[in-house]
C-alpha positions as CSV (number, residue, x, y, z in Angstrom):
1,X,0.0,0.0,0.0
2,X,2.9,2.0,1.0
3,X,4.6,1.4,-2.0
4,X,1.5,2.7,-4.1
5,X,1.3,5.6,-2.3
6,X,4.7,7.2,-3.4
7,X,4.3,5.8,-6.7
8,X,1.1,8.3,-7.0
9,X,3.5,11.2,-4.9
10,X,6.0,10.8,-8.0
11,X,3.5,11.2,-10.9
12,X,1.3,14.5,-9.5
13,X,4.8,15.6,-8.7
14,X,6.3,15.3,-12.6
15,X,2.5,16.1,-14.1
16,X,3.3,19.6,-11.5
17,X,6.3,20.2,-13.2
18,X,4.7,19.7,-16.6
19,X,2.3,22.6,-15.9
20,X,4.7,24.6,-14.3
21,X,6.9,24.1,-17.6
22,X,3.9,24.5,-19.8
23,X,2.6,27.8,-18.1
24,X,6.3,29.6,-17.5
25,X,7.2,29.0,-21.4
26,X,3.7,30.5,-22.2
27,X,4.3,33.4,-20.5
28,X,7.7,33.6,-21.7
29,X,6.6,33.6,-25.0
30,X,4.5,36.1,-24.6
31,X,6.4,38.8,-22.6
32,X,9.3,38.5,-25.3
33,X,6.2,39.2,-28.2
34,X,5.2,42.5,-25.8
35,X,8.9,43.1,-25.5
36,X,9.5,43.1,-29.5
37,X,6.2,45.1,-29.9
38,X,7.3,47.6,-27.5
39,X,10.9,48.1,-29.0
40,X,8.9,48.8,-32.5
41,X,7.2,51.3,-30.6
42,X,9.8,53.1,-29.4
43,X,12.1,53.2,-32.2
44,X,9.1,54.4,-34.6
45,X,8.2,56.9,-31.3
46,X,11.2,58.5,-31.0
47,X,11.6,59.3,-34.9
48,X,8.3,60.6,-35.3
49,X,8.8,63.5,-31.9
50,X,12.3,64.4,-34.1
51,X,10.3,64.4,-37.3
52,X,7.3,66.7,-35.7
53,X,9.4,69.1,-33.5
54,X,11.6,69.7,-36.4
């Protein structure tokens, strides 16, 4: 029974880990998107100020 019971500790453990993987590449993936967006942003921002106070 014993032996069951840490068999069961092992797999919600590694099916943890899975999610845990899963979520942090998602959100990893989608802070570097916002991060390209953002440099876009402020390289064509920046251009634009020169262009208008000029």
């Amino acid at each position: 029974m014993q032996k069951k019971d840490t068999l069961v500790g092992k797999e919600s453990v590694r099916n943890e880990q899975k999610v845990i993987n899963i979520v942090t590449t998602h959100v990893y993936r989608n802070t570097i998107k916002r991060l390209r967006l953002y440099s876009k942003l402020y390289t064509i921002l920046p251009y634009d100020l020169v262009k208008s106070t000029a």
